[in-house]
C-alpha positions in Angstrom: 43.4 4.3 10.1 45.8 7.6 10.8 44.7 10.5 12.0 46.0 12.6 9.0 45.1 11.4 5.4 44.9 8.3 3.6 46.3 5.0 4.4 48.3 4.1 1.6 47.7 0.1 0.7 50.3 -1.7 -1.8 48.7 -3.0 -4.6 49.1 -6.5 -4.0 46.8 -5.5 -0.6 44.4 -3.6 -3.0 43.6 -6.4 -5.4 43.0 -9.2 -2.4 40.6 -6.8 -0.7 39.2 -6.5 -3.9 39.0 -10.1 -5.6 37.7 -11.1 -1.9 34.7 -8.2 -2.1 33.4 -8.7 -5.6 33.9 -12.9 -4.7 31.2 -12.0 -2.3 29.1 -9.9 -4.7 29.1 -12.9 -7.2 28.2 -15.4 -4.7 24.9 -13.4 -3.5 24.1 -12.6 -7.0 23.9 -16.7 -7.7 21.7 -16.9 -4.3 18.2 -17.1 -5.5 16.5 -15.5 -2.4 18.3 -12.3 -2.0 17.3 -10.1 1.2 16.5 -6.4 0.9 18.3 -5.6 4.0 22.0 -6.8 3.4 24.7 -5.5 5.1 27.5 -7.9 4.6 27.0 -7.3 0.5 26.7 -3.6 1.4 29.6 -3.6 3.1 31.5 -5.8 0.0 30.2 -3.4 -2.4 31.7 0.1 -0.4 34.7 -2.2 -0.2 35.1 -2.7 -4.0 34.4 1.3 -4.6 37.0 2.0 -1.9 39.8 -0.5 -4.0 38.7 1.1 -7.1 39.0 4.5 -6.1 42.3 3.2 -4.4 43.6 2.0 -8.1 42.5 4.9 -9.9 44.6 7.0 -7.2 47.5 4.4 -8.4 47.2 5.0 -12.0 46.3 8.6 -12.0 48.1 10.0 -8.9 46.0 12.4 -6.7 45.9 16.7 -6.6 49.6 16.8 -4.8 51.1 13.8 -6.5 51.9 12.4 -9.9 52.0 8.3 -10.3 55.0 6.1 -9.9 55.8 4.2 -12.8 57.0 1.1 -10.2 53.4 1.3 -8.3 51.5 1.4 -11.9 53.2 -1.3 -12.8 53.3 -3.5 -9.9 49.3 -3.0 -9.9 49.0 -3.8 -13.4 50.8 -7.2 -12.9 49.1 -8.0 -9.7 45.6 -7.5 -11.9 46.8 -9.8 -14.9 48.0 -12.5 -12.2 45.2 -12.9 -10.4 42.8 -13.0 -13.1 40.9 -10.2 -11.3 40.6 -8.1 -14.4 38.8 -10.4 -16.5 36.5 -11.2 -13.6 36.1 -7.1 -13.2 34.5 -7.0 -16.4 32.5 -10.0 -16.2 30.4 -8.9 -13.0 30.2 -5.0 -14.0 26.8 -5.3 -13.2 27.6 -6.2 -9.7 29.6 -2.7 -9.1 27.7 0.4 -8.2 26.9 2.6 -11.3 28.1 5.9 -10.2 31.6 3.9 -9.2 31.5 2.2 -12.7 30.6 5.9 -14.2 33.7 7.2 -12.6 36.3 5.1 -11.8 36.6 1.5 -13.0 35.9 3.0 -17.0 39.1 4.9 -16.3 41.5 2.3 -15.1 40.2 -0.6 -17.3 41.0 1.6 -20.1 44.3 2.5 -18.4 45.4 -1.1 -17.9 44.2 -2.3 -21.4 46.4 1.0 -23.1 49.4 -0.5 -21.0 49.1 -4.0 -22.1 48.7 -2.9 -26.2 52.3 -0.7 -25.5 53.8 -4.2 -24.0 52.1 -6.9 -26.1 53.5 -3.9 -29.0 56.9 -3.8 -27.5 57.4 -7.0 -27.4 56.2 -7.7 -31.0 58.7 -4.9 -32.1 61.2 -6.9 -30.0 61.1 -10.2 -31.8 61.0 -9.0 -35.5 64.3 -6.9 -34.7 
């Protein structure tokens, strides 16, 4: 971790941390004796808010910086690829609700905008 500011992750790092963390939320949601007292899913969940607060820093930029179009991009493929997004919306009931509330709303809708204005492109493309 430095000692001034964020580390920045690349998005490919971003959506293996988080395919690995909400793996782990959706394997103790199938247990049928859950614990009260669980730390490792604890820790998996704070992981997944930390790699979605991480994306929505991608797509929206933060207070001193706007977005790179290269970054948005790259994280956008790296989410279609790896099938996380469907699997995002599948367990939203596994991500905390304040999280959900702010952040994952935000870049779903993001992502899903950017696909229309491709899948649109490309139609516009073809009938030329």
């Amino acid at each position: 971790m430095p000692l001034f500011g964020k580390s920045h992750k690349s998005p490919s790092e971003i959506v293996k941390i988080l395919k690995e963390n909400l793996n782990i939320l959706v394997k103790q949601e199938k247990k049928a004796d859950k614990v009260s007292c669980r730390p490792g899913v604890d820790l998996a969940s704070e992981e997944v808010s930390k790699c979605l607060v991480s994306m929505k820093e991608i797509l929206y930029g933060s207070n001193d910086k706007e977005p790179h179009t290269e970054t948005v991009a790259q994280l956008a493929q790296e989410l279609y690829t790896s099938g996380l997004l469907l699997s995002l919306v599948e367990h939203l009931q596994l991500i905390d609700f304040e999280v959900l509330l702010r952040i994952l709303l935000k870049v779903l809708l993001t992502l899903l905008q950017s696909l229309q204005f491709v899948s649109r492109s490309c139609d516009h493309l073809m009938f030329m």
